[in-house]
N, C-alpha and C positions, 0 to 999 in steps of 0.2 A: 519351688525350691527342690533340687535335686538331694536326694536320698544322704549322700556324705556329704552336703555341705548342712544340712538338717540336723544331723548326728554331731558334725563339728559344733554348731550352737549350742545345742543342747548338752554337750560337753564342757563348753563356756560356763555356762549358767549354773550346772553343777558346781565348778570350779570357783566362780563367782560369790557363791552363795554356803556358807557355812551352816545354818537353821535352817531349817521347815516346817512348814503345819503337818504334821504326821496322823491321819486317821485312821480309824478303827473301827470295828462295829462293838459295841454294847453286848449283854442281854438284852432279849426285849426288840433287837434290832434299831436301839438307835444311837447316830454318830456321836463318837467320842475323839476329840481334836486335841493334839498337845504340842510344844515346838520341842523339835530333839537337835540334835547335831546332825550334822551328816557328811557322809565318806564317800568317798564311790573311786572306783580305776573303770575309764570309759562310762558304760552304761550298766556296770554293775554297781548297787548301792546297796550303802550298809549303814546301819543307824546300832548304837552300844545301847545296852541297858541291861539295867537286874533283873536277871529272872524270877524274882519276886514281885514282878509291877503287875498291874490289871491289864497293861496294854498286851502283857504275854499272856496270860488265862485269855484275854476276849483274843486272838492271832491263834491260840489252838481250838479255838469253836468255830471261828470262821479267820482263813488265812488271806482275805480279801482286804486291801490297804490303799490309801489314798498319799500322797503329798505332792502339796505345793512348797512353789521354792519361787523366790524375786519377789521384786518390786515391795524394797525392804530399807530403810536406812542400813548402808553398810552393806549392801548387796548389788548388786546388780538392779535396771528396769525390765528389763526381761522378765519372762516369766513361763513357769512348765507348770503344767500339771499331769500327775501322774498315777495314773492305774496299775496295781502291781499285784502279786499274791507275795507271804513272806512265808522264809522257813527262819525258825528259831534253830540258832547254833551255836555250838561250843569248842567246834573247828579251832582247834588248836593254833594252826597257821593264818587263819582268819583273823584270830585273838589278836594276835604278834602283830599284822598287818595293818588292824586299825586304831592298836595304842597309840595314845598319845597320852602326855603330860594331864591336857585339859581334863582327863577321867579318872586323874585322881582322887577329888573330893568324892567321889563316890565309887573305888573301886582301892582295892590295896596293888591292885597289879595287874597286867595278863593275866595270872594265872589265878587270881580271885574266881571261887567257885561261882559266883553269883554273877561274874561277866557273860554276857552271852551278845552274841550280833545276830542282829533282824537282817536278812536278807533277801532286799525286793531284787522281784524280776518284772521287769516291768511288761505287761499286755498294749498298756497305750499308752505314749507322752505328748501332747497338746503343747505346742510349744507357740509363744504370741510375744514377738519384737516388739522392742520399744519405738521402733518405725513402723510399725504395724504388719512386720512379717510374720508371716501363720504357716505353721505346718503339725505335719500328723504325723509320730512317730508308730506305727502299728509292728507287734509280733504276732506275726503269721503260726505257724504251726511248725513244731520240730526244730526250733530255732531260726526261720525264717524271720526276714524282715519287708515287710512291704513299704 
């Protein structure tokens, strides 16, 4: 599978798929799994949360993060997995950009001090069709893509 039709998919699937298993590492070094929401424009993704959760303290010990996304009721068969590092922020226009309605219950607004978005970059995304097309999303170095 050629490079942009790879990236096309896996755009799909994003698009497709609203939840994911979002990991973390622990103290102690062990995995800590939770399903959050998820955003993304292209192959940039962004997950809301309080910056009073654990999954923000264990992101500033180690910024190394995982999610799966597909083969979900209500989602897509498709399926990514993904390797990422995350920066916690408070990006103002970041904020604006991935409110929605749905974060009200836990958010009085944008501009709720305790809003903040995770933002993966992703290293690798494993992407496996529900025809059994397989591909390797890799970033190279300096924003390359292989």
């Amino acid at each position: 599978m050629n490079p942009k039709d790879l990236e096309q998919k896996i755009i799909k699937v994003l698009d497709d798929n609203k939840f994911g298993s979002f990991g973390t590492v622990e103290a102690g070094n062990k995995p800590k799994v939770r399903y959050m929401a998820v955003f993304h424009d292209g192959l940039k993704i962004y997950l809301a949360t309080d910056r009073k959760t654990h999954k923000v303290e264990e992101l500033k010990e180690n910024g190394n993060a995982f999610l799966l996304l597909g083969y979900e009721a209500g989602g897509g068969k498709d399926i990514l997995e993904i390797e990422a590092t995350v920066d916690i922020t408070k990006d103002e226009t970041l904020r604006a950009k991935v409110w929605n309605k749905d974060l009200e219950p836990w958010f009085k607004g944008p501009e709720d001090p305790d809003y903040v978005i995770l933002e993966l970059t992703p290293s690798r995304i494993e992407y496996m069709g529900k025809t059994q097309e397989h591909g390797v999303w890799e970033r190279q170095s300096a924003g390359s893509v292989k």
